[in-house]
N, C-alpha and C positions, 0 to 999 in steps of 0.2 A: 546661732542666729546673728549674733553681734557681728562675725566674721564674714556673713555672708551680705550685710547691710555694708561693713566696711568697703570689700569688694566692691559691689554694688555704687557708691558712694565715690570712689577711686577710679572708675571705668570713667563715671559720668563724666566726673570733672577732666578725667582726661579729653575727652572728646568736643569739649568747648574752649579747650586749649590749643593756640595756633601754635606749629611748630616751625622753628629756627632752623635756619638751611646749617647745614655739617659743612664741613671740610670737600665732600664727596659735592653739596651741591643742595637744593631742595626737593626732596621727595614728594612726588604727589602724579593723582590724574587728570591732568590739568585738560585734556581733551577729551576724558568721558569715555574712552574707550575698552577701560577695565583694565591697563592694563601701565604700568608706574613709569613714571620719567623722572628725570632732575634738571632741577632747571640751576642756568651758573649766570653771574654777569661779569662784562669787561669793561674795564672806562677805559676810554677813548681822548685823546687831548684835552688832557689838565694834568696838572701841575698838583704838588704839594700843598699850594696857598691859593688852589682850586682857580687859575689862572689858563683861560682858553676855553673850548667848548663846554669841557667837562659833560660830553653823554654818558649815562651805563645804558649796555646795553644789555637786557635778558633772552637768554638763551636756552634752548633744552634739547636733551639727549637726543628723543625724540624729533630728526629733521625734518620731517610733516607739519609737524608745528611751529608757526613762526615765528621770529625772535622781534622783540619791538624792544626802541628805544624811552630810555628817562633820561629827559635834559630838563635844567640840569641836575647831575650828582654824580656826585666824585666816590665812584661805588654805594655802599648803602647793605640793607639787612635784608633778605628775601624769606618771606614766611609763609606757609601754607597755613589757606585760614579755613582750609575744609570745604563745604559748596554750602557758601552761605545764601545761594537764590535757589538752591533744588534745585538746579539745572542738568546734573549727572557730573559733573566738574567741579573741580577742585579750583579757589578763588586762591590768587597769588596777590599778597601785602608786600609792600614794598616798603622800607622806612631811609630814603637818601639820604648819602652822607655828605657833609659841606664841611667845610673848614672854619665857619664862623659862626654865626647863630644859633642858638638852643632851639629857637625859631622852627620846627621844621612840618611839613603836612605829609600826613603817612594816606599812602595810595594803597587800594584795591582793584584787582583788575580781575577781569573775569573773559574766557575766551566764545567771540559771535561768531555766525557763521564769517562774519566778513573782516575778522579777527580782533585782538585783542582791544578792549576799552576798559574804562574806567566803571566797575559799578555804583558808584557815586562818588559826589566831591571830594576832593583833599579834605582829610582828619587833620586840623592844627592841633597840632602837637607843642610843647615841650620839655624840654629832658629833666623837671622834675617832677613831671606826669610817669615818665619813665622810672626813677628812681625810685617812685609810689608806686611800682608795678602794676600802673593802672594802665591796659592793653583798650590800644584805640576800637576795635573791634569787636565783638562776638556776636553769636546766635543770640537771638533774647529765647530763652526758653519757657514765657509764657504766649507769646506771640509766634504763628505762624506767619512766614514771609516778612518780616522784620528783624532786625538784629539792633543790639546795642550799640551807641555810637558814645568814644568818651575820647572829647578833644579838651585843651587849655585853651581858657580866651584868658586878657586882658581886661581887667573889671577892677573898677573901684582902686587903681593904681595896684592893683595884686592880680597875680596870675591863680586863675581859678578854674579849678577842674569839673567839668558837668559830663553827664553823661543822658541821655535820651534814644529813645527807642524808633527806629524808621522802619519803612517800609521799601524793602527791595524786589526787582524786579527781577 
């Protein structure tokens, strides 16, 4: 019984874990269709010391689907965070990379008929939010149609991690 509660226990938490794009790309169904893409990006004009347009642009396997740009960032983390609205699709996190600031707002996008948007505002983030391996994201799993949101603000001269539950569309 213990083995089977382990199991049990081990599935869950995997499936409220976003997963980190491979080498290969990001895996996921990002158009609902049943059937797997990978999504890659490329920056475009910028520099090392992130000087010039600095776009990424995201892309997928999948040519039917179209690629939308993030400006700016100078590349960045691409993550499947699952379908966090039940929509039949799979929501693409974005975490851009800059050259300078810990500073940074981790995106969600999700694809409309009239293509890709933002499912809600920028997640301020920063990178000792990240070393806490406190993930800006996930399903709230007492709440249907709502997900956990956990950004850093700036409070009381100290950078402070909160997290709160919304409601998604």
């Amino acid at each position: 019984m213990k083995k089977l509660i382990l199991i049990a226990v081990t599935l869950t938490g995997s499936l409220c874990m976003a997963q980190e794009a491979s080498a290969e790309g990001l895996l996921g169904d990002f158009d609902g269709n049943g059937t797997k893409e990978y999504a890659y990006t490329k920056v475009s004009d910028c520099t090392d010391e992130c000087d010039g347009k600095c776009e990424t642009t995201i892309y997928f396997s999948d040519k039917t689907i179209k690629p939308f740009i993030v400006s700016p960032a100078y590349d960045g983390t691409l993550y499947n965070l699952g379908d966090l609205n039940e929509d039949g699709k799979d929501e693409v996190g974005f975490y851009p990379g800059w050259c300078t600031s810990c500073w940074r707002g981790f995106l969600v996008y999700t694809l409309s008929k009239t293509g890709w948007k933002t499912l809600l505002p920028s997640i301020s983030t920063h990178c000792s939010q990240w070393e806490d391996e406190k993930f800006p994201i996930k399903k709230d799993p007492k709440k249907k149609g709502y997900v956990i949101i956990t950004s850093s603000e700036w409070e009381n001269d100290d950078i402070r991690i909160k997290s709160k539950s919304v409601k998604v569309n």
